[in-house]
MARFI-195253 format. One record per residue (C-alpha): residue in three letters; z, x, y. Coordinates in steps of 0.5 Angstrom, whole numbers, plus 500, padded with zeros to 3 digits. Each point is the difference from the previous one (the first is absolute). Example, Ala and Ser with C-alpha at 12.3 -4.5 7.8 and 13.67 -1.06 7.14 Angstrom:
# MARFI-195253
ALA516525491/SER498502507/
//
This chain:
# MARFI-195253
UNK506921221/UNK495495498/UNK493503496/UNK494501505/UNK494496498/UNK497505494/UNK507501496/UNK500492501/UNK494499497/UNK501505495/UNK506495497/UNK497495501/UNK494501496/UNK506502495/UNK502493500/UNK494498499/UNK499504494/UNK507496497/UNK497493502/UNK503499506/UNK496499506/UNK497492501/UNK493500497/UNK501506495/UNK504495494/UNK493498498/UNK496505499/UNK506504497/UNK501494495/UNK493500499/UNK501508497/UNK497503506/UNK501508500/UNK507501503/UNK497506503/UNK494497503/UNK505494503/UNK503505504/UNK494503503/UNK498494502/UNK506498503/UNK500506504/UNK498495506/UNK506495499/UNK498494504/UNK492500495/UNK500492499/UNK493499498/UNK497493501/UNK503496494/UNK496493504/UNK495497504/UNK505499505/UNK507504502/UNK505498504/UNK505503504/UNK507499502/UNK506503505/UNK505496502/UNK507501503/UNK499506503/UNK505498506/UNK496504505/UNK501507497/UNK494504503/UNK503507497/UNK502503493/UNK507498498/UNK505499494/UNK501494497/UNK505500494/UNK499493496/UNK506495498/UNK505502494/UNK503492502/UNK494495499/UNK503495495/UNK498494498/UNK502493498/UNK499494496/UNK492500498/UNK499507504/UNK505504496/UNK498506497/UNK493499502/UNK495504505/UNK502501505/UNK507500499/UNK501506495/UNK502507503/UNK501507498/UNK499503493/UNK499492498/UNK494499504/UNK497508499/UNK500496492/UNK498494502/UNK494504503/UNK499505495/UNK501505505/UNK504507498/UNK506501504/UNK500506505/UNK493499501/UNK496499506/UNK499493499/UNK508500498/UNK501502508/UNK495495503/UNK502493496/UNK508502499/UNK507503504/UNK501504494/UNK501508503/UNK498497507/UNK502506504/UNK497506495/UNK495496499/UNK498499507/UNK501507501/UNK494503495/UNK496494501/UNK500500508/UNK498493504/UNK497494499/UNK495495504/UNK498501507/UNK494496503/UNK496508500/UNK501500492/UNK500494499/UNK492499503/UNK498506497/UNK502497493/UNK497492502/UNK494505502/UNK500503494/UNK501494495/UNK494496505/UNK496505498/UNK501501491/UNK498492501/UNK494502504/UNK500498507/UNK505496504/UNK495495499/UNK503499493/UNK507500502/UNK506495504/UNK505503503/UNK506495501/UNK506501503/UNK507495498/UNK504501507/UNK506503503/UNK493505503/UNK503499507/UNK508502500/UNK504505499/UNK499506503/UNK503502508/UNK492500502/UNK499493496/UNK505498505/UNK499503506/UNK492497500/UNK502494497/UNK496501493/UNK494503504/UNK500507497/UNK500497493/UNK494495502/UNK495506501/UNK503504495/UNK498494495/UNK493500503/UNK500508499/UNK501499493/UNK496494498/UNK504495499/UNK496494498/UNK505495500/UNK507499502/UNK506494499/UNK506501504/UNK508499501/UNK503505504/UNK494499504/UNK503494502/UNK507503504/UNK496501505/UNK498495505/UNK494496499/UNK496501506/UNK500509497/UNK499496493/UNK493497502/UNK500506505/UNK500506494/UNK496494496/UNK494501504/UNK500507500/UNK500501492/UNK493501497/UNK501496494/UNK503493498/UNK507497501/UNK501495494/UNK505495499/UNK499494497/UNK507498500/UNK502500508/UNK498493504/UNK501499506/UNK507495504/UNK497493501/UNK503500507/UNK497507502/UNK493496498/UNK502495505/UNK502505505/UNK496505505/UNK504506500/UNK497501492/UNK493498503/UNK500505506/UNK504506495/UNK494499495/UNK494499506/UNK504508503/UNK498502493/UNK492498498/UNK503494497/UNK504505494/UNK506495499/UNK496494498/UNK495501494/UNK501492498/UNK503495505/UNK498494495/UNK504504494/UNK504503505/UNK499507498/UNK502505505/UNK496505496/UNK495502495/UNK502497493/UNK495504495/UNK493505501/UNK495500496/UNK497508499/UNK493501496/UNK503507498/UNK494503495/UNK496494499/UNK506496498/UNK504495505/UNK507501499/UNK506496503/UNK506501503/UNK505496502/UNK506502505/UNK507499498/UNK505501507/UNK508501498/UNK502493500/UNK507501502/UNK499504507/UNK502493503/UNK507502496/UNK500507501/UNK498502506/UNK501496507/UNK496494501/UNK500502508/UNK496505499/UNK494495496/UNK502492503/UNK493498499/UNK499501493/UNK503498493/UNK500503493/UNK502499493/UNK497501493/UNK496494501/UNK498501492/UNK496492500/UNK495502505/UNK499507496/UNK498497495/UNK495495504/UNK497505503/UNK499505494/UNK497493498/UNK496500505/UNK498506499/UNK498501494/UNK495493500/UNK497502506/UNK500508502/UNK497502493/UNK504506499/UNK501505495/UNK507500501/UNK506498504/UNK505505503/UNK506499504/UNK503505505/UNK508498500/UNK506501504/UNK505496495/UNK503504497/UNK498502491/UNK505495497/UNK498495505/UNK493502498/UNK501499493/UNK503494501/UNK494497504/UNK495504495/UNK502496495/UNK500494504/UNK493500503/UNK494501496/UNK494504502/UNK502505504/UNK498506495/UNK505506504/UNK505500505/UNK502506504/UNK506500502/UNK506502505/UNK505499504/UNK506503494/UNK497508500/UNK499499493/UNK496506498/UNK498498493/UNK494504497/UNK497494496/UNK499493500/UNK504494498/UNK495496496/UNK502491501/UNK498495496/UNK497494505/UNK501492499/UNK493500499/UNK501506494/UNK496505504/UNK504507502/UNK502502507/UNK501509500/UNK507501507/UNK501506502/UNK503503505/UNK499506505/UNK507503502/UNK501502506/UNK499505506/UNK494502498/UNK502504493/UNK495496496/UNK492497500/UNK500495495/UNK493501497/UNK496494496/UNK494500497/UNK497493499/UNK495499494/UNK495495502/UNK494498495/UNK495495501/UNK505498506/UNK506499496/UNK506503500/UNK501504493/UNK506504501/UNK504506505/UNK501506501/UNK507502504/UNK504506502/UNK505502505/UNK498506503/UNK506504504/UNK498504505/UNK502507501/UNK499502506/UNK501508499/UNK493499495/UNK496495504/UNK498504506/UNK500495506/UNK495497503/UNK497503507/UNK500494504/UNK506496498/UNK504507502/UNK496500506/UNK502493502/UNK508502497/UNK501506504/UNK497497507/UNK504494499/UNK507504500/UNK497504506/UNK501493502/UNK505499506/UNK506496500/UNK499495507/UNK503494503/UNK496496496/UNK503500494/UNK503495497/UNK507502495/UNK504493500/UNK500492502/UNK506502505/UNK495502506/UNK506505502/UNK498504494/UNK492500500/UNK500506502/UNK505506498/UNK500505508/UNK502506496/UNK493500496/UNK496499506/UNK494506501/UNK501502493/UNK495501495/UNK501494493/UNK500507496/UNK505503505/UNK505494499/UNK498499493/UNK502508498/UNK506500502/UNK504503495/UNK508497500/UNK503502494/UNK499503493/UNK501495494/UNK505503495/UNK498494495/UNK494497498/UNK499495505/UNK496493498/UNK501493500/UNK496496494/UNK504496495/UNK503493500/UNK507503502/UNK500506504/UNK497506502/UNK503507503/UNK495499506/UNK504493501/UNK507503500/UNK498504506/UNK498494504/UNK506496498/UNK505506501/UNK496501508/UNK501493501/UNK508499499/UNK499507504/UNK497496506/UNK503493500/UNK508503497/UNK499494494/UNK504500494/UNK494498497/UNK492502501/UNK493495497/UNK493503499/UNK495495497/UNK497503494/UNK494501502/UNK494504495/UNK498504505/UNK501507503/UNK498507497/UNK505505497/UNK503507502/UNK502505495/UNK506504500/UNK499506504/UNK495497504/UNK501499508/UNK500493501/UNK496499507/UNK499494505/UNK494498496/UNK504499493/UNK504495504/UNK496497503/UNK496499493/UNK507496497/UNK502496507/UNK493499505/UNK498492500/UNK500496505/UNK506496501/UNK505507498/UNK505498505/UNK508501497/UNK505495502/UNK508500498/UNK503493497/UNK506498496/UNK500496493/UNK505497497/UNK502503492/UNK496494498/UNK495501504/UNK499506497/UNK500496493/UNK495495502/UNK494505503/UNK500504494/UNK500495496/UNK494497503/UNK496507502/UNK502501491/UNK496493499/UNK494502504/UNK500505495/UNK502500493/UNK498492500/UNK496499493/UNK495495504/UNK494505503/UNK499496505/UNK506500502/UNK501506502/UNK499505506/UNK498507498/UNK505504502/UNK506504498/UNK508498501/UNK503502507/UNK503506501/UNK507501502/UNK504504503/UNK508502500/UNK500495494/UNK499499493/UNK499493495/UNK499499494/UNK493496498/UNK498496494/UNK492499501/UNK499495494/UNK506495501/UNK499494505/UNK500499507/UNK507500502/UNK503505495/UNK496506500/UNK504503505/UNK507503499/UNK506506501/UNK498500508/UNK503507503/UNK501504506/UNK499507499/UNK507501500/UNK501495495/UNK503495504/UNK497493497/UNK496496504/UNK504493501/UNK496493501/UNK504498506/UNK500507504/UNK495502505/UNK496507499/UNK496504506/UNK494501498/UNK493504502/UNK493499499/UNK493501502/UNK494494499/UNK501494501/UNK494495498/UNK502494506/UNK506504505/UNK498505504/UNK505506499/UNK504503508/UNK501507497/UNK495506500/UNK494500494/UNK501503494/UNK497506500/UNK503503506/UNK507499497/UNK498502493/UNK497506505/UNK506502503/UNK504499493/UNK497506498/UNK500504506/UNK507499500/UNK501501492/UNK496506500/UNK504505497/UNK503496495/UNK494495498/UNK503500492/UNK501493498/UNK508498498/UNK499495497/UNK493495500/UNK503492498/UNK496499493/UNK502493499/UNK504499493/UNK495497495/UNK502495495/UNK496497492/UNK493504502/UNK503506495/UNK494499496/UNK495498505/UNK493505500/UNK500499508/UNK506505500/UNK501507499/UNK505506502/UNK504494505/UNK505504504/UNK505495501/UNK503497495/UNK498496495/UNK504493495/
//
């Protein structure tokens, strides 16, 4: 049974005491009376003003409105230049690292370790009610959001049942709601770009990207012209440069002009379909980068320059040491939640603080800008997590979520690219929260996704996927996203709609040879264990399902795959073909049902045995001694 808000706050303050909540080190350092730095924690969120100017970021939250369990990564591994560096160092190794003690608050919020106890005393974290009531608080220590920025890094509008079924709208209102200021964008862009420039109208704040332009052809064209002219012209903020957006805002925050540059994922053209987005390129651009914040700095008389980013934190230390003048960069895209700033050196000799915010709404970076005679001397940074059962929800933000799940699922609803599947009849007439409450099964394990190889939740999919299609082998991306259960908890329709919703979930059944097989875990393993940052996706491995394989992530393209297995043992041979079933694919449109409604039905039918037989943890070779893994339940060489 979680601990009400008192009995909470009464630990917390006891960690506190023990120097262990963000903001307590210094004045414990400093001598401060351990009784008195209990007293004064007993508000758990007191963050002073440590600045003239405070900026405040969420990022990643894939449209969780409500309160949820997320367990963090006991597989995050690092290679070449990123071994064993922030973010890739997990369980009691990153508790060191951080100097936080082991079975702590702050050990649960930013570590795996004893997810499920820990999860039960503590209760759930985010929730855009909570999660307003904490910006709300953190605007007012810094003395009015006049004296505050408050960015979003995208995946706002994906990854939930209600973002889909009103294309991202709900989360636009909601990022309204709770003040967002600024925003850039991914998962944004899964949906088309008429609902983009749509949403974009609609949200209160700004959309920076200064690396998305514009296709030549579409310039030429009409079709372009008429979609922007249908939006009050958002879609073409610069047609000499063609710019589709806005590349950077200046802000007079307390007196002081503060930059801030937007950074889209640069891969979404890779990673997701380009159907959805015909008109417009991205990538890392990181030459125009640098002449902007050049031009910035000549011409805008700024104190300092930050960047919003989706790149992902290894790319972010990558692009921190490669361009010079941005003085910090708030990170996304890879749900790292790090609770202090990875200081880079720039070629020009100057230092770049990256962060990065987690995801789900679990956490609100919290920076401090110490700005004296319009320049910048130093940074104040904590990452707060956000536990929802101390801070009460906000009113209004309720209001809106209660009215949206009294919502009536209609004929308008658009679930699919296939037009025979827009609309699922059997829901029609019911209310968003009726169809999301459904409870399906209970959870006789954990159940999570987020790690480089496999996630319980994942064998969940994989196993509904063979069940659906009869394959021998099943595919599901490894994908970041997606909330957790905890075992003895009902799974309902709203969970699985958090690990599967997206705008292209359709499954599809197909055939590939052994070497096939081979050669697409060799390039998905590139995308991700490649030394070069800038080189890589910012995912996990596909999950796989009726299969096992053994993975070298530090050897070469071509060698780190080896030992490919049926479930029954049986050798996958190069030259024979294999059935195999997956969901969400980037350029062909999947025949079969989406995946939500199968993974629905899987439990449904599984519900009075819902234990996990067996959950395909790929063997690990040479990552012995990586930091970036821990309490690895397959095998280890």
């Amino acid at each position: 049974m979680s601990l009400n808000r008192r009995e909470f706050l009464h630990v917390m303050s006891m960690a506190a005491a023990a120097g262990m909540l963000p903001g307590t080190a210094s004045a414990m350092s400093g001598g401060a009376d351990k009784a008195a730095a209990a007293k004064a924690s007993a508000e758990i969120y007191n963050r002073p003003m440590k600045g003239k100017v405070r900026l405040l970021h969420i990022t990643d939250t894939h449209a969780q409105l409500k309160p949820i369990y997320f367990r963090e990564p006991n597989v995050n591994l690092g290679t070449g230049p990123a071994f064993g560096k922030l973010p890739h160092v997990v369980g009691h190794k990153l508790l060191k690292e951080l100097g936080i003690e082991e079975g702590s608050t702050l050990a649960h919020a930013f570590s795996y370790l004893n997810f499920q106890e820990a999860s039960e005393t503590y209760g759930k974290v985010g929730g855009f009610a909570h999660l307003k009531t904490l910006l709300d608080k953190l605007r007012d220590q810094a003395g009015g959001s006049q004296n505050t920025i408050t960015m979003d890094g995208g995946d706002l509008w994906h990854g939930s049942g209600t973002a889909l079924w009103t294309r991202g709208a709900d989360m636009v209102e909601a990022s309204n709601l709770i003040g967002v200021d600024i925003m850039t964008g991914h998962w944004e862009f899964t949906y088309t770009e008429a609902e983009v420039l749509k949403n974009l109208n609609n949200f209160k704040g700004e959309f920076l990207a200064q690396n998305i332009r514009v296709k030549e052809d579409s310039l030429f064209g009409d079709a372009y012209r008429e979609l922007v002219d249908a939006n009050n012209g958002m879609g073409l903020f610069n047609e000499d440069e063609a710019r589709p957006f806005k590349p950077y805002t200046v802000k007079v925050v307390n007196g002081e002009r503060i930059a801030v540059v937007g950074q889209a994922f640069p891969r979404t053209a890779n990673a997701n379909p380009q159907s959805n987005f015909p008109d417009w390129s991205f990538g890392l651009r990181e030459d125009a980068l640098q002449e902007l914040v050049d031009s910035i700095r000549e011409n805008e008389k700024v104190a300092a320059i930050v960047m919003i980013s989706h790149n992902g934190m290894d790319v972010d230390i990558k692009m921190a040491s490669r361009v010079s003048g941005i003085d910090a960069i708030f990170g996304g895209h890879t749900h790292d939640g790090i609770p202090k700033t990875t200081p880079v050196k720039t070629p020009e000799g100057g230092v770049c603080h990256v962060t990065n915010a987690g995801s789900n709404g679990k956490f609100v970076g919290c920076m401090d800008l110490d700005i004296q005679n319009g320049k910048l001397k130093g940074v104040d940074y904590s990452l707060l997590p956000v536990f929802s059962n101390v801070l009460a929800a906000d009113a209004g933000v309720q209001k809106f979520i209660d009215d949206l799940y009294n919502t009536k699922y209609d004929d308008k609803i658009v679930e699919s690219r296939r037009e025979d599947a827009f609309v699922n009849k059997e829901r029609l007439g019911k209310t968003y929260g009726e169809i999301l409450g459904e409870e399906l099964a209970v959870a006789e394990d954990t159940l999570y996704r987020r790690g480089n190889f496999m996630g319980t939740w994942d064998q969940i999919i994989v196993n509904a996927l063979r069940e659906e299609h009869d394959t021998q082998i099943a595919m599901s991306a490894g994908v970041r996203w997606g909330t957790s259960v905890l075992a003895g908890e009902t799974i309902t329709m709203e969970r699985v709609m958090d690990e599967t919703s997206m705008t292209y979930g359709e499954t599809y059944k197909s055939t590939v040879t052994g070497a096939q097989m081979k050669d697409i875990l060799e390039g998905i393993c590139e995308n991700l264990f490649q030394k070069d940052p800038y080189l890589q996706s910012g995912g996990d491995m596909v999950r796989l399902g009726g299969m096992d394989y053994a993975c070298e992530p530090n050897a070469t393209l071509g060698n780190r795959i080896s030992n490919m297995r049926l479930d029954d043992g049986t050798p996958l041979d190069p030259n024979k073909t294999y059935t195999v079933a997956g969901w969400a694919q980037v350029e062909s449109i999947g025949d079969g049902r989406l995946m939500w409604d199968v993974a629905a039905d899987y439990l449904r039918r599984h519900k009075g045995d819902m234990k996990l037989k067996k959950v395909n943890h790929p063997e690990l070779k040479g990552v012995k001694d990586n930091p970036g893994i821990e309490s690895y339940p397959g095998k280890l060489s």
